[in-house]
C-alpha positions as CSV (number, residue, x, y, z in Angstrom):
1,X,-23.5,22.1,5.4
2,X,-22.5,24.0,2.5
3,X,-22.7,22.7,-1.1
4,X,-19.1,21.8,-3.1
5,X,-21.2,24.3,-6.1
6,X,-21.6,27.0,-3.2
7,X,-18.3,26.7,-1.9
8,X,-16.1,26.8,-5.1
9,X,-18.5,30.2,-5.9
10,X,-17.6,31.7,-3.1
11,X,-14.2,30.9,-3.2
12,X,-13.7,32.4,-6.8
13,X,-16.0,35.1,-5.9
14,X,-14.7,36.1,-2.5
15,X,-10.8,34.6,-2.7
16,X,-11.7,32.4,0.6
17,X,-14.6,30.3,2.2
18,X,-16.1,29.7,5.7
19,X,-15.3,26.4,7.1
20,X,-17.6,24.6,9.3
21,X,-17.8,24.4,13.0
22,X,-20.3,21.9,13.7
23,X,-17.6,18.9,14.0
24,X,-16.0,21.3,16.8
25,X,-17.1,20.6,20.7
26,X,-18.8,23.4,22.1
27,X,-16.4,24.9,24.1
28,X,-14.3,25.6,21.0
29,X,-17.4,26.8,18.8
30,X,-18.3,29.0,22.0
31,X,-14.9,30.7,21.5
32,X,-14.5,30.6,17.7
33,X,-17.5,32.6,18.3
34,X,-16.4,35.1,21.4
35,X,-13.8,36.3,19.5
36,X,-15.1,36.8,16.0
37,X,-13.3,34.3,14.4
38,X,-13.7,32.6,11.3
39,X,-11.8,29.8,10.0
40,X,-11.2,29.6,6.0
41,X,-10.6,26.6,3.6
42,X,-6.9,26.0,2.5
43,X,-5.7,28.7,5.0
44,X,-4.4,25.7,7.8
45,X,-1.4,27.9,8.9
46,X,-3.8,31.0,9.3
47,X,-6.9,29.1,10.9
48,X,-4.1,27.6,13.8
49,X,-2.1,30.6,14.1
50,X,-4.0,33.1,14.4
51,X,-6.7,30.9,17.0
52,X,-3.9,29.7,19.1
53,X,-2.5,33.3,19.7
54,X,-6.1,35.1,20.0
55,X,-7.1,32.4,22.5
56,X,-3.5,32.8,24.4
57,X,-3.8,36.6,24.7
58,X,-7.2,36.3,26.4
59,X,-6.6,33.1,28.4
60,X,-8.7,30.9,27.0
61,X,-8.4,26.9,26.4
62,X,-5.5,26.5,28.3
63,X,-3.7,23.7,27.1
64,X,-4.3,24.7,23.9
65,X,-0.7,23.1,21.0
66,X,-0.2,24.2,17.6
67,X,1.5,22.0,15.6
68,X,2.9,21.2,12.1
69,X,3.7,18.4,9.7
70,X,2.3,16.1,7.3
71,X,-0.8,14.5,7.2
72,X,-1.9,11.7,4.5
73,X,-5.1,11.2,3.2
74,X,-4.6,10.1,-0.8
75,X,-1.2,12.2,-0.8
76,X,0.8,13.2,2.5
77,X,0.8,16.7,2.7
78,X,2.2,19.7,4.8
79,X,-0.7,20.7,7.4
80,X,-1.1,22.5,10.3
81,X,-3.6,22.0,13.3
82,X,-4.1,22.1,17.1
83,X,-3.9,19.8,19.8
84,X,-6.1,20.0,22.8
85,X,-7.4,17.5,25.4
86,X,-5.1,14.5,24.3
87,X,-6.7,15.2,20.4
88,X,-6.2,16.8,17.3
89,X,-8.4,20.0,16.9
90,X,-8.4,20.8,13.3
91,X,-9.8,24.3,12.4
92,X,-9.5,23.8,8.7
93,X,-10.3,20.7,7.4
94,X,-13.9,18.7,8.6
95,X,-13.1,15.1,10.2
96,X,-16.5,14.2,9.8
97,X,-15.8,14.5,5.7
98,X,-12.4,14.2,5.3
99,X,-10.3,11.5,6.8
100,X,-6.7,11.7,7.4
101,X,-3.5,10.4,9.0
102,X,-1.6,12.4,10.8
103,X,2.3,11.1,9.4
104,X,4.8,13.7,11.3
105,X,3.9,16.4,13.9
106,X,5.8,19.0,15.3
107,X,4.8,21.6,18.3
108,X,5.3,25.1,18.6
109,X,4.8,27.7,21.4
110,X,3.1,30.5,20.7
111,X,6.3,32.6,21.6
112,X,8.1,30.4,18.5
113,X,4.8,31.4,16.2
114,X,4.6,35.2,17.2
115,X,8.7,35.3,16.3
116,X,7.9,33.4,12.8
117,X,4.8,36.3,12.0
118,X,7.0,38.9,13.0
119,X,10.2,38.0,11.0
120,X,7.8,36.5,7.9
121,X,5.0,38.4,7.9
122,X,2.9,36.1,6.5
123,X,1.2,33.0,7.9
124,X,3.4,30.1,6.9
125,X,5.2,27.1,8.3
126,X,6.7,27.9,11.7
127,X,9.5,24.9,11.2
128,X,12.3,25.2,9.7
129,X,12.8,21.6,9.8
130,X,12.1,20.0,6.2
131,X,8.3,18.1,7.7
132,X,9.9,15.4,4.9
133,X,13.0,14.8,6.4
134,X,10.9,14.5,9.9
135,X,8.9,12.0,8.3
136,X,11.9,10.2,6.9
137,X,13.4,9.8,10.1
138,X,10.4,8.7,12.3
139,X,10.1,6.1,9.4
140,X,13.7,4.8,9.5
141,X,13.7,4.6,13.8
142,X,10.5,1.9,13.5
């Protein structure tokens, strides 16, 4: 596990820092691995996107969701993460360490994300939908 010193150094040194797989079954490490990829802290929308098309073009983990919304741990905030096997697969930030509640959610197919990195080109929030207003709204239905 990597230090909070050693991974603020190489995030000012480098501009980005691994995050780590170990919380991951080993069917998704074995693939994070066969296709060279590497997940960075505070890149959510990158780490998903990018995973869920790489794994789509070669066929693996079918099954596979993206999704969007907001998650609350102190504060709610915007996330993004995969779903796979009935439960949330999140490349970026570590379950073990980091505990969270998952407020509003909102899947996309990977057709609706390849659209978004075409017309945005960036790796950003697929929705268009205000993830606030979402939350709002599942809140007043209860």
């Amino acid at each position: 596990m990597i230090s909070i010193e050693r991974k603020i150094e190489l995030y000012r040194t480098r501009g980005w820092c691994p995050v780590p797989l170990a919380h991951h079954p080993e069917e998704v490490r074995r693939v994070i691995r066969m296709i060279g990829f590497r997940p960075m802290m505070k890149e959510c929308f990158r780490n998903s996107q990018q995973f869920i098309i790489s794994c789509e073009m070669r066929g693996l983990l079918p099954g596979l969701e993206y999704r969007e919304g907001l998650i609350q741990s102190i504060i709610p905030i915007e996330h993004a993460w995969l779903w796979l096997d009935g439960r949330d697969l999140d490349l970026t930030l570590d379950r073990r360490n980091f505990t969270y509640k998952i407020l509003s959610s909102t899947k996309y197919k990977v057709s609706e994300i390849r659209a978004h990195l075409i017309k945005s080109r960036n790796y950003s929030p697929v929705g268009t939908q205000n993830p606030w207003e979402a939350f709002k709204n599942a809140s007043m239905s209860r």
